[in-house]
C-alpha positions in Angstrom: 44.4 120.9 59.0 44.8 124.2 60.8 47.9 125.1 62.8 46.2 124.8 66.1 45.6 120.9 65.2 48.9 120.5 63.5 50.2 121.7 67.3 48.1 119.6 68.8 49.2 116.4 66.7 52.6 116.8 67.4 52.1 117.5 70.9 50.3 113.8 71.4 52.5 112.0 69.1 55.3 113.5 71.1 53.7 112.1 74.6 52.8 109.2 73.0 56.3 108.5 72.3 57.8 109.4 76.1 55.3 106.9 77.2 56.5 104.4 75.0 60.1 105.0 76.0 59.4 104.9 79.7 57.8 101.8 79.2 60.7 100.5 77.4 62.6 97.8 79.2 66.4 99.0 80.1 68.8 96.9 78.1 70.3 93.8 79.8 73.4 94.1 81.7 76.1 92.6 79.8 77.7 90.1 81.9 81.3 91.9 82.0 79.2 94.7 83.4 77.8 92.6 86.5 80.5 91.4 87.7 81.9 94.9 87.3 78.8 96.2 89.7 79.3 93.2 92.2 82.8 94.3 92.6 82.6 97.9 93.5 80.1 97.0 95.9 82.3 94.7 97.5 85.2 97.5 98.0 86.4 98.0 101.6 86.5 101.3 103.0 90.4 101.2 102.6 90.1 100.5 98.9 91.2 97.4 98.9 89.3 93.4 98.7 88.9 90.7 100.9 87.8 87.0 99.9 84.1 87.8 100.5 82.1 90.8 100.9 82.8 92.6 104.3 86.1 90.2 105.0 89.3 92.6 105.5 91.3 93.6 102.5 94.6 91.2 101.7 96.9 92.1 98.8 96.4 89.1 97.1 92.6 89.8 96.6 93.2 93.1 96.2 95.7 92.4 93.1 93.6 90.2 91.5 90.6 92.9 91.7 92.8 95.1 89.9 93.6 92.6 87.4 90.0 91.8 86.2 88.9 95.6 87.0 91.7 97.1 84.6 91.0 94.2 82.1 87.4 95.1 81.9 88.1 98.9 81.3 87.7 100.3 84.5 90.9 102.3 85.9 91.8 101.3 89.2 92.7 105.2 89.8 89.1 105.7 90.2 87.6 103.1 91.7 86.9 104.1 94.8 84.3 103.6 97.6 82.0 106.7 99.4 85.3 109.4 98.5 87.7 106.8 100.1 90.9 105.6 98.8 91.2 104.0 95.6 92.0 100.8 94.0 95.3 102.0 93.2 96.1 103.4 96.2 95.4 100.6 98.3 97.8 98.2 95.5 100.2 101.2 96.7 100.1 100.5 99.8 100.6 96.4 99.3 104.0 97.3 98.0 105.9 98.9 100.7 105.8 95.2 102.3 106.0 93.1 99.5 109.4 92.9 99.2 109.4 91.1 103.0 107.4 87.9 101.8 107.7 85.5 99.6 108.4 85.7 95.4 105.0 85.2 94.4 104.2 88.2 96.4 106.8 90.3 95.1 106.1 89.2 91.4 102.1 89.8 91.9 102.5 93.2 93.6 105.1 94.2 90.7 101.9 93.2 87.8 98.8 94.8 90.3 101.2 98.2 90.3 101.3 97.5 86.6 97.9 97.4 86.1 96.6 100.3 88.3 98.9 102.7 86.7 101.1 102.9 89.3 105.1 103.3 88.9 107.1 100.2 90.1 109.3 100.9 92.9 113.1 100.3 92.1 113.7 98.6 95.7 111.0 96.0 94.4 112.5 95.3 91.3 115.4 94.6 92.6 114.0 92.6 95.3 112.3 90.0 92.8 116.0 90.3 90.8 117.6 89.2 94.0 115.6 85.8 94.0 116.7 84.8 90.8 119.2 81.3 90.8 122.2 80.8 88.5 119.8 78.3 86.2 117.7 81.9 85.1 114.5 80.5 87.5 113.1 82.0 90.7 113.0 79.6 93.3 113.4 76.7 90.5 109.8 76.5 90.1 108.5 76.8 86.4 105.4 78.6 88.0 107.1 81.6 89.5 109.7 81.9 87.2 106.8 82.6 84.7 104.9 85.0 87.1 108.6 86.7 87.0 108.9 87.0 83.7 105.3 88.4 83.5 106.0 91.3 86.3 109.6 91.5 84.9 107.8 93.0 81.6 105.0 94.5 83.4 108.1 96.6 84.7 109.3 97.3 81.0 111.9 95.0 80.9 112.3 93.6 77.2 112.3 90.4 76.2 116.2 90.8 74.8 116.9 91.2 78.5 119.0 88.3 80.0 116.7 87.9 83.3 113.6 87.7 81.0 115.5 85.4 78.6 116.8 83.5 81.3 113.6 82.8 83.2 111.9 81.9 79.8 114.5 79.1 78.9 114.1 77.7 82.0 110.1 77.6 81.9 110.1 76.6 78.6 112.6 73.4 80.0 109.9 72.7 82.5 107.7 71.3 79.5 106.2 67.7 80.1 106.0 65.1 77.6 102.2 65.6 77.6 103.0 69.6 76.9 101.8 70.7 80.0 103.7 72.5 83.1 103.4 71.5 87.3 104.1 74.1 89.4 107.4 73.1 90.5 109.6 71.4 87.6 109.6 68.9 85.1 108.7 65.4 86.2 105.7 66.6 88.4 101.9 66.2 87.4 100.8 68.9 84.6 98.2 71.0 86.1 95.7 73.2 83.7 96.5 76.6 86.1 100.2 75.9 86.1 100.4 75.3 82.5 98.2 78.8 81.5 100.8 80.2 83.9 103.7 78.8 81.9 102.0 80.0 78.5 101.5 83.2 79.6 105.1 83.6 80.9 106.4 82.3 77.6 104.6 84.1 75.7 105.3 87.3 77.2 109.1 86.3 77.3 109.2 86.5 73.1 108.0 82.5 72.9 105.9 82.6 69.2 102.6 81.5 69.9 103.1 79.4 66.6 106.2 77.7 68.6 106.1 73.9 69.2 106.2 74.6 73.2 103.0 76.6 72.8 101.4 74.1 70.4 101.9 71.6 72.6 101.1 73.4 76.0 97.7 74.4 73.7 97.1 70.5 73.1 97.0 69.6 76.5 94.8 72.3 77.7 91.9 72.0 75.3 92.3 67.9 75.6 91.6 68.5 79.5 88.2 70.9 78.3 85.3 69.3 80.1 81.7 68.6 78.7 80.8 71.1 80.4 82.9 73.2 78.7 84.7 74.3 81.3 88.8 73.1 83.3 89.4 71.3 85.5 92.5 72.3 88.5 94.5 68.6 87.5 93.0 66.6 84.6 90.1 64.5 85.4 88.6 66.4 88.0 85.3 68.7 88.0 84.9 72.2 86.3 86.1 75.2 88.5 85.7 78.8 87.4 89.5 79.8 88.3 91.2 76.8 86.2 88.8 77.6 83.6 90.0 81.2 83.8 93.6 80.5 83.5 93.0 78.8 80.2 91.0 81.2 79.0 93.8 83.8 79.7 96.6 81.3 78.2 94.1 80.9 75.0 93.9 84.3 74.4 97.8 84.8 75.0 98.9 82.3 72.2 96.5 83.9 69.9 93.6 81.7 70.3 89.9 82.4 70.3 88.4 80.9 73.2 84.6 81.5 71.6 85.6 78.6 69.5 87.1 76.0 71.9 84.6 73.6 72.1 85.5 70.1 72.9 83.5 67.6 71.2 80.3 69.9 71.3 80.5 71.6 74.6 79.9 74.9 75.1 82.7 77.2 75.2 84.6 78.2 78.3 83.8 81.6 78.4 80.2 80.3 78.1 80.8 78.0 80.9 82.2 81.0 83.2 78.6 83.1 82.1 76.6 79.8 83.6 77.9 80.3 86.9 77.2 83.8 87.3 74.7 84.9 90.3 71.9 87.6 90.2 74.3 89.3 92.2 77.0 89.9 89.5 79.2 87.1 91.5 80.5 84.2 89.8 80.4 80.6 91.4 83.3 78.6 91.9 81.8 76.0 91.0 78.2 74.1 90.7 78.4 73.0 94.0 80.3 76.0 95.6 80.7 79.5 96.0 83.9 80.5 98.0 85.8 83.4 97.7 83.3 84.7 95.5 85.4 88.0 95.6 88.3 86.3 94.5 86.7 84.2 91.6 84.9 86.8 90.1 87.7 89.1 89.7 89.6 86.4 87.9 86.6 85.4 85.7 86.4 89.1 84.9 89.7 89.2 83.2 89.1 86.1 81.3 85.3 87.1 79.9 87.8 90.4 78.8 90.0 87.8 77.3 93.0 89.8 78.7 96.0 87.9 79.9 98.7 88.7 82.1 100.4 91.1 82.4 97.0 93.3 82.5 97.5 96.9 80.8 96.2 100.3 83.0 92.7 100.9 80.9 
């Protein structure tokens, strides 16, 4: 073979193989990376979320963004819509209020700050610190006492410190005798958000995940797993992405694998939370409904990252 028709062999092999990569199809989307896609889109000009594509931007969606944004890598520094303000500067902007509404707002403000990289005011720290009670709770609700131990570390508090310590005995108090956590106090119903909540809190407030108050909070949650395999809001009711994402979060926070909860052959949750996502990148609330879809899909975003609270800066 000459050199002219070595060249020339080359030169249609190399073609040849272009062609064939061109034609290649691009490799599927990963599910983490839809949702990802679906939420940049639905940015507002200010940098911050509403409930639904085009509604007005309210801190509560837009901390919740920036949880399941940071959990799936993406820095909320930088996300950003046509040169706008970002993420993080619109969580910014959330906290110069904060401090005027209610606890939950403070604590939630406290962990999106967390999570965009942001430093944590002093005057809001001490604003959450101001509605702690002589028990060691915040506004005696198990709930919010564990969202206050979560933004109390999310603001580098240890766990020897007495607020976090305080706030986690009194949580861990809350415990019903069916191991899980209502949103108030002991006595009330055991609801599968409220309990996550309660794991996470503990957890983060030095609780061993091999503790009895985690086994047990762990028992009822994967007892209440539907067919499905998704949660239910309060056992007994229908799948719903958000409950399932709490116990996905609380899962992952006591050390479990939640690929291999599987309730009498059901499908895991995480698989569950897959099911219900759109073409668009959106994920369902449910079979039969699809509000907030900004909302839900930011809080199945953190779960599919198996990230629970507090959420790290990427």
């Amino acid at each position: 073979m000459t050199a002219r028709h070595l060249r020339s062999l080359v030169a249609a092999l190399l073609v040849a193989l272009g062609a064939a990569l061109a034609a290649a199809p691009a490799p599927a989307a990963t599910p983490v990376k839809r949702a990802v896609a679906y939420l940049e889109r639905a940015q507002n000009a200010d940098g911050g979320f509403g409930a639904a594509p085009g509604a007005s931007s309210g801190a509560a969606i837009t901390a919740w963004a920036t949880f399941g944004l940071a959990a799936s890598g993406q820095p909320p520094a930088e996300v950003r819509r046509d040169g706008g303000p970002s993420l993080a500067d619109a969580v910014a902007v959330t906290a110069t209020g904060a401090a005027l509404g209610s606890t939950g707002d403070v604590e939630r403000t406290i962990l999106a700050l967390h999570a965009a990289g942001r430093a944590i005011p002093d005057a809001l720290l001490a604003a959450l610190l101001e509605r702690r009670r002589p028990d060691g709770s915040f506004d005696g609700q198990a709930t919010l006492s564990a969202f206050a131990v979560l933004a109390l570390r999310a603001a580098r508090r240890p766990v020897t410190d007495p607020h976090v310590r305080a706030a986690t005995r009194f949580v861990a108090a809350q415990q019903n005798r069916d191991g899980g956590f209502n949103f108030g106090s002991r006595g009330g119903p055991s609801g599968i958000d409220d309990t996550a909540a309660a794991v996470q809190g503990l957890v983060a407030g030095g609780t061993a995940a091999r503790s009895r108050a985690i086994r047990r909070a762990m028992t009822f949650l994967v007892r209440r797993q539907r067919p499905d395999g998704g949660f239910p809001l309060m056992p007994g009711a229908a799948s719903n992405a958000q409950s399932t994402a709490w116990a996905v979060q609380a899962l992952a926070a006591a050390g479990r694998d939640p690929r291999r909860v599987r309730r009498r052959g059901s499908r895991s949750p995480l698989a569950y939370l897959r099911s219900l996502q759109a073409s668009d990148g959106s994920v369902r609330y449910s079979r039969t409904s699809r509000q907030t879809p900004v909302w839900v899909t930011a809080q199945a975003l953190a779960a599919l990252a198996r990230a629970p609270l507090p959420i790290a800066p990427p």
